[in-house]
N, C-alpha and C positions, 0 to 999 in steps of 0.2 A: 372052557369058555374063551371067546377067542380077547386077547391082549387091549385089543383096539376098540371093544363093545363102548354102548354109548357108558352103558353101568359103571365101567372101569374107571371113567376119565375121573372122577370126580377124587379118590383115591388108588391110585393102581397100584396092585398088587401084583407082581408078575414074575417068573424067574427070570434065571439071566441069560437063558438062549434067547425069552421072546423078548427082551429087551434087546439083545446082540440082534437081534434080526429087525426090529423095528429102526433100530437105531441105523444099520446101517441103507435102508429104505428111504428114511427121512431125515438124515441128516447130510450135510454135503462131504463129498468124497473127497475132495480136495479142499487144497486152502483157499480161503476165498479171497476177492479183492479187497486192500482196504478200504479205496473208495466205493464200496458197494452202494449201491441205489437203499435210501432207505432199509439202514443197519441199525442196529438200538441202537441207545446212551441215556445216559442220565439226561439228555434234555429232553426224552419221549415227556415224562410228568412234570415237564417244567419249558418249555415252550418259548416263555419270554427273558430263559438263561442260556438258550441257543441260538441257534446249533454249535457244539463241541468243535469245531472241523481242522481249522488252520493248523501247522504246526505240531498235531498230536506224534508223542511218545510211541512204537509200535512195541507192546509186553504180548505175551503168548502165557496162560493157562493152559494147566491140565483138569479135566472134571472128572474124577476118580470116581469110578461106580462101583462100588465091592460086591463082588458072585456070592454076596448069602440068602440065606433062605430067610427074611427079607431081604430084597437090595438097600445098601446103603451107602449115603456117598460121604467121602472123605473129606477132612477141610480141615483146614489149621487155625490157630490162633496165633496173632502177628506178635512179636515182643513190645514191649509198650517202649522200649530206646529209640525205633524206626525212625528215622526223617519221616517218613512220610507212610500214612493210613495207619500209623503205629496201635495195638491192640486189638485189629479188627479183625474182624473173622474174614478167611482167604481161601480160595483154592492156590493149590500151592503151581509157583510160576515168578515171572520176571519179564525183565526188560530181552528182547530179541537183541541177539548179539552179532554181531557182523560175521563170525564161524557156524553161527547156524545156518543150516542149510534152507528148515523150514521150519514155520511155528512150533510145530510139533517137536521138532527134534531141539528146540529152546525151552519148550514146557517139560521136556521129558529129563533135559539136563538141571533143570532150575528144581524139578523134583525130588531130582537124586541128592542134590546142595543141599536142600531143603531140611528132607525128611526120610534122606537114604532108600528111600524106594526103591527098587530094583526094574530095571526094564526088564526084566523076564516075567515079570509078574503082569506089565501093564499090555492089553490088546487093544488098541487103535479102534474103533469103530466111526469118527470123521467129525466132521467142524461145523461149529456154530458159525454163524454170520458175525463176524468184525463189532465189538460194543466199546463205544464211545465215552468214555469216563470226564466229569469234569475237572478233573485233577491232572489232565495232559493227557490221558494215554489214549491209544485205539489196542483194545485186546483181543488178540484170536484165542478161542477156546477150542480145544480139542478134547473130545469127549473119548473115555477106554472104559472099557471093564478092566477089574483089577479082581486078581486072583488070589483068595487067601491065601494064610501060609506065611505071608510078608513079614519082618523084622521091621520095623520104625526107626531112629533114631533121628529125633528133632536137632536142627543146627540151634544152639544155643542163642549166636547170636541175631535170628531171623522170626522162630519159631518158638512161641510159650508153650504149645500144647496141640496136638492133632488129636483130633477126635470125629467119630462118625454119627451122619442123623439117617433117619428113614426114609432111604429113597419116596415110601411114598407120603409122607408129612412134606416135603418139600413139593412133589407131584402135586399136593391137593390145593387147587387154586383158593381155595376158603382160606387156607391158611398165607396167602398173599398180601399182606396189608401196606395200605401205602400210610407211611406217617411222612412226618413234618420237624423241620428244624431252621431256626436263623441261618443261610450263607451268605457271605460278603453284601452283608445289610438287606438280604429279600429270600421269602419263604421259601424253602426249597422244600419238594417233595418228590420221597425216593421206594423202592419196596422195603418191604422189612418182613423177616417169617423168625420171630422167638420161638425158638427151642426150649422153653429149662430156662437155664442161665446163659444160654448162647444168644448173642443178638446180631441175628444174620441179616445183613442190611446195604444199601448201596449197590456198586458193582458186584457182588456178588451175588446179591439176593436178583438184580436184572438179568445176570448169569442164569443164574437160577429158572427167571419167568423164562426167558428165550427158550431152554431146554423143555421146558414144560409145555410153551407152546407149538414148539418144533415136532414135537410126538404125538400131544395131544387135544390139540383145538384144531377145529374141523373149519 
């Protein structure tokens, strides 16, 4: 059945060749601009708290896709000591450092600090569009498959817990909900997709829609 059918969208189910090959189809090959024309953020479901733009932070993601039979993608849980997003569920990444060369090669160092990931493990497949967070940053996210086999070892002081969800429970747009919380005195509405006990939500969970829509909305 072919990857892309109308059937699939709804939950895909796919290996990791036809993801590696859709992926590198429909996702951009290089890094993108930050000021790209119309790039997500937190102010797409919040309209009258934008736009994000002046002054943003430049951080770079990694979006770990693990080669199993289902895909599943990778994500940490933040330490609840952080400055800042402390406890919340992340792909693992950071702030762009003036020795990175490019996103990626700042996603793929902040990885190995992270959560010792090995780059031999991780295969590049290309970049999301630029997502704009209300807490300063603009984030490039660079999307890999990742090869079992991997050793973990969480940095203590960054990371409580890396753990993996099903590629396609995060694919399934059903499971996309947008909720709602008090910020800086007005409604804010952001995505959220609960796992279990995981509450994937914010920049992450926008991460999340972007890739989902990137592959599979027509």
């Amino acid at each position: 059945m072919n990857p892309l059918s109308a059937s699939n969208m709804a939950t895909p189910d796919i290996e990791a060749a036809d993801f590696e090959r859709m992926a590198r189809a429909r996702l951009l090959a290089s890094p993108p601009e930050l000021d790209e024309p119309q790039s997500p953020g937190d102010d797409d479901l919040n309209p009258g708290l934008g736009p994000f733009s002046a002054g943003l932070r430049h951080a770079a993601v990694l979006v770990p896709i693990v080669a199993r039979a289902p895909l599943t993608v990778l994500l940490t849980a933040r330490t609840d000591h952080l400055p800042s997003h402390a406890g919340q569920i992340a792909f693992p990444g950071g702030k762009v450092e003036q020795q990175d060369a490019t996103p990626l090669a700042a996603a793929l160092r902040e990885t190995r600090e992270e959560i010792n990931l090995d780059a031999a493990f991780i295969e590049p497949v290309g970049y999301l569009s630029p997502y704009r967070t209300g807490t300063g940053y603009i984030i490039t996210p660079s999307v890999a498959l990742v090869r079992p086999g991997f050793r973990l070892t969480a940095n203590p002081d960054e990371v409580a817990d890396v753990f993996e969800v099903p590629f396609a429970f995060l694919m399934n747009e059903a499971n996309h909900e947008i909720h709602s919380r008090v910020w800086r005195g007005a409604e804010r509405r952001f995505y959220a997709m609960p796992y279990g006990e995981r509450y994937i939500w914010g920049a992450t969970a926008g991460i999340i829609r972007t890739l989902y829509r990137r592959l599979f909305s027509t």
